[in-house]
C-alpha positions in Angstrom: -0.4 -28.0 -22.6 -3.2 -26.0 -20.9 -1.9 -25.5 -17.2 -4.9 -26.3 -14.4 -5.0 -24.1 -11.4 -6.3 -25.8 -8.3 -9.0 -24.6 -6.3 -9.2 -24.8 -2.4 -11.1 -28.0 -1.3 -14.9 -27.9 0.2 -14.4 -27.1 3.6 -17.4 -26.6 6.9 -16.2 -25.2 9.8 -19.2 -24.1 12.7 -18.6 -22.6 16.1 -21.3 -20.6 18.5 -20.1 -17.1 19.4 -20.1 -14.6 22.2 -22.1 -11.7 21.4 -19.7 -9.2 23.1 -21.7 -6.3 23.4 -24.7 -8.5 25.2 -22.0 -10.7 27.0 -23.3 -9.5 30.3 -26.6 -11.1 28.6 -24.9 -14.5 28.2 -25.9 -13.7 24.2 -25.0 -16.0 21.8 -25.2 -16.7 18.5 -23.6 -19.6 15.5 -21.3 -18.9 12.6 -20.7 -20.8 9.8 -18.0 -20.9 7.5 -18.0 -22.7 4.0 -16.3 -23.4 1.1 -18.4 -24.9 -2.0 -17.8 -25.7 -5.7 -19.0 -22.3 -6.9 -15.6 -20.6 -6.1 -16.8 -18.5 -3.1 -16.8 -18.7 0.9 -20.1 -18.5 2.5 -20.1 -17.0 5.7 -23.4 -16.9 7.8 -23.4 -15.1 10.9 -26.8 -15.9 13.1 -28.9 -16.1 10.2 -27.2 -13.8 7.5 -25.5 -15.3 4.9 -23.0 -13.5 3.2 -20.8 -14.8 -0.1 -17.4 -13.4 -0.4 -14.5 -13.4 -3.0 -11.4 -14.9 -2.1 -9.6 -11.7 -2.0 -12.1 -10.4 0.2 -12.0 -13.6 2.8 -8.5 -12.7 3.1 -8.4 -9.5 3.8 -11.3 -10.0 6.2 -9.4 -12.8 8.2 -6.0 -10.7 8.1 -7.9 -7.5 9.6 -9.4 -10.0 12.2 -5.9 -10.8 13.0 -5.0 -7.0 13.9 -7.8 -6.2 15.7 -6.6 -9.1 17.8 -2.9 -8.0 18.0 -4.4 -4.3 19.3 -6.7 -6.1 21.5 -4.0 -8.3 22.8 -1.5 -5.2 23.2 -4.3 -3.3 25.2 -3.8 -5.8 27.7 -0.8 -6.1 27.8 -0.1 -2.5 28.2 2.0 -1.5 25.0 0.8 -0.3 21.3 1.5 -3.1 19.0 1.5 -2.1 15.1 0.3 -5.2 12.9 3.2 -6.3 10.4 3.5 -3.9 7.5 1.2 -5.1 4.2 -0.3 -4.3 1.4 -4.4 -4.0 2.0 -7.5 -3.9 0.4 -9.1 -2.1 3.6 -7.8 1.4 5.0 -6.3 0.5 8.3 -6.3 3.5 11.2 -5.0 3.3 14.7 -6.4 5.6 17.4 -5.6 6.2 20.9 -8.5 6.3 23.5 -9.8 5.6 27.0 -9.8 2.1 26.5 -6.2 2.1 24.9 -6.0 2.0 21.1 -8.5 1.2 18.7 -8.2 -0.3 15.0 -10.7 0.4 12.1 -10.4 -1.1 8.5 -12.9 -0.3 5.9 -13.7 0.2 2.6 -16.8 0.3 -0.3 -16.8 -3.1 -1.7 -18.9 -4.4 -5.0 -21.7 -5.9 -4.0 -24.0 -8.2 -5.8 -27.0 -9.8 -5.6 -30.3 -9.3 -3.5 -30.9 -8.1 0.1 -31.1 -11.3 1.3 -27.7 -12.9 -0.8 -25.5 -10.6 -0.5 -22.5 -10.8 -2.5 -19.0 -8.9 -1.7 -16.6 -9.0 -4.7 -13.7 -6.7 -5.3 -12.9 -2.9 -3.8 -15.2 -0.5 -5.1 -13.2 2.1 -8.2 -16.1 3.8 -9.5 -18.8 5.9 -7.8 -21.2 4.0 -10.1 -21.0 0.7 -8.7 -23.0 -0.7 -6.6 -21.8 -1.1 -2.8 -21.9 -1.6 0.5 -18.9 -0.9 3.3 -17.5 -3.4 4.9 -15.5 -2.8 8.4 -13.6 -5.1 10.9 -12.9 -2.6 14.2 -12.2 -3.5 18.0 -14.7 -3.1 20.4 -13.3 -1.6 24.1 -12.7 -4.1 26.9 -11.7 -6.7 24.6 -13.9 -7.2 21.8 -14.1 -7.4 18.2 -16.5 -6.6 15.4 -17.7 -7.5 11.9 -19.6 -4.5 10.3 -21.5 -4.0 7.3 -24.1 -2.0 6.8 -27.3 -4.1 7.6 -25.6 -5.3 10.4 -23.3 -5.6 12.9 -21.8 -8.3 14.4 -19.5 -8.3 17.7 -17.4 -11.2 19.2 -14.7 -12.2 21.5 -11.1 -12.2 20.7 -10.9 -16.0 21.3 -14.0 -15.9 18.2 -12.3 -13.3 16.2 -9.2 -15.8 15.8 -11.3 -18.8 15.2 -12.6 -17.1 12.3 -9.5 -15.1 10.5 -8.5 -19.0 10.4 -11.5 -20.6 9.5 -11.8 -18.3 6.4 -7.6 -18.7 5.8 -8.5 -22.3 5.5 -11.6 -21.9 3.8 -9.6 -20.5 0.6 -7.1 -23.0 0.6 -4.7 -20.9 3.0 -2.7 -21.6 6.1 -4.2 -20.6 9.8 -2.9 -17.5 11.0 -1.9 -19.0 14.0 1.3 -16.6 14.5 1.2 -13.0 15.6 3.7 -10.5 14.0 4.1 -7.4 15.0 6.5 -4.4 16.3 5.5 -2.3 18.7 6.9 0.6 20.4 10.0 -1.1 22.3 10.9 -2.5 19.2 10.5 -6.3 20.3 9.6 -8.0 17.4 6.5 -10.3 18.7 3.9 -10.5 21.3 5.2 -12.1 24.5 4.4 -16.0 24.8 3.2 -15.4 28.2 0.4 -13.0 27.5 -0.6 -14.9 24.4 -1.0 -18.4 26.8 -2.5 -16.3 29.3 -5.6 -15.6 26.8 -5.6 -18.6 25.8 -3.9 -17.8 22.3 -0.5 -19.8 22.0 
C-alpha cells in the first residue's frame, strides 16, 4: 500500500507593516504570506516576492520568534536566551547600548531569476549558488528581515504576526508561546510584560 503524505492546505494571510527604521515617517508597507499547490510559501514583502522551502519558512518564523524574546527581554530589563534547538541559521547574542542584540544567518541555495527568487536548503558547497539570508533585532524595539537585495525592518507586534503566519503557512501550529531561560533561571517571560506589549 503506497503511504500518501499530506501537504499543508492553501493558506493567504495579508497585514500592512510598520517600517521601523522610518516609523518616525509614519512608513508603511504590506506583506503577504501564501501557501499554493506548488509546495512552497510565497512571501512578498512591499513588492518583493520571495519563494521559500518549508525548512526555510520555519526556520525564518522560529528566528522571528527570538528576536522577539530578546526584544521583549530588553524591556524588561533581563537577558532572555531563546529555548535551546537545533538550527539551520547561526544564532549570536551580543551585548550593547541598547541591551542585547540577536543575529541569525546563513548562505542559502538560491534559485531562480533576480526578480523570483528562490531560497531552498543551507548552502554545503562553495559552488552553489547563494544568497545570505539574516533575521536580527533592530535597537529600540525592532526587528528585521535581511537578504541581500534588501532589507526589510518591522515592529515586534509584525515580527510575531509573521513567525505565525509562515508556521501556519506550512501546515504548523502558531508560535504563540514564548520559552525561554534567562539569567534568574525563571523559566518564561512574565505574563505581565507580555500583556503589557500587547503579546499574551
Amino acid at each position: 500500500m503506497k503511504k500518501v503524505t499530506a501537504q499543508p492546505a492553501a493558506f493567504f494571510a495579508e497585514r500592512e507593516f510598520i517600517c521601523w527604521r522610518g516609523r518616525e515617517d509614519d512608513e508603511t508597507y504590506s506583506c503577504q504570506v501564501a501557501r499554493h499547490e506548488d509546495h512552497y510559501v510565497s512571501l512578498k514583502l512591499d513588492i518583493m516576492p520571495i519563494r521559500l522551502a518549508d525548512a526555510v519558512a520555519e526556520e525564518i518564523a522560529r528566528c522571528l520568534y527570538d528576536a522577539v524574546l530578546i526584544t521583549v527581554g530588553n524591556m524588561a530589563g533581563f537577558a532572555p536566551t531563546p529555548a535551546a534547538r537545533d538550527s539551520l541559521l547561526k544564532r549570536k547574542y551580543r551585548k550593547g547600548v541598547f541591551g542585547w542584540s540577536y543575529y541569525a544567518d546563513w548562505d542559502f541555495n538560491r534559485q531562480g531569476s533576480d526578480s523570483d527568487v528562490y531560497f531552498v536548503e543551507l548552502s554545503t558547497d562553495a559552488n552553489d549558488s547563494t544568497e545570505q539570508l539574516g533575521v536580527y533585532t533592530v535597537p529600540e524595539g525592532g526587528v528585521e528581515l535581511v537578504l541581500e537585495f534588501m532589507c526589510y525592518s518591522f515592529s515586534m507586534h509584525d515580527a510575531v504576526w509573521l513567525s505565525n503566519s509562515l508556521m501556519e503557512a506550512i501546515g504548523g501550529e502558531p508560535l504563540d508561546v514564548l520559552e525561554t531561560t534567562h539569567v534568574s533561571h525563571v523559566s518564561s517571560v512574565p505574563l505581565a510584560v507580555l500583556e503589557h506589549h500587547g503579546l499574551a
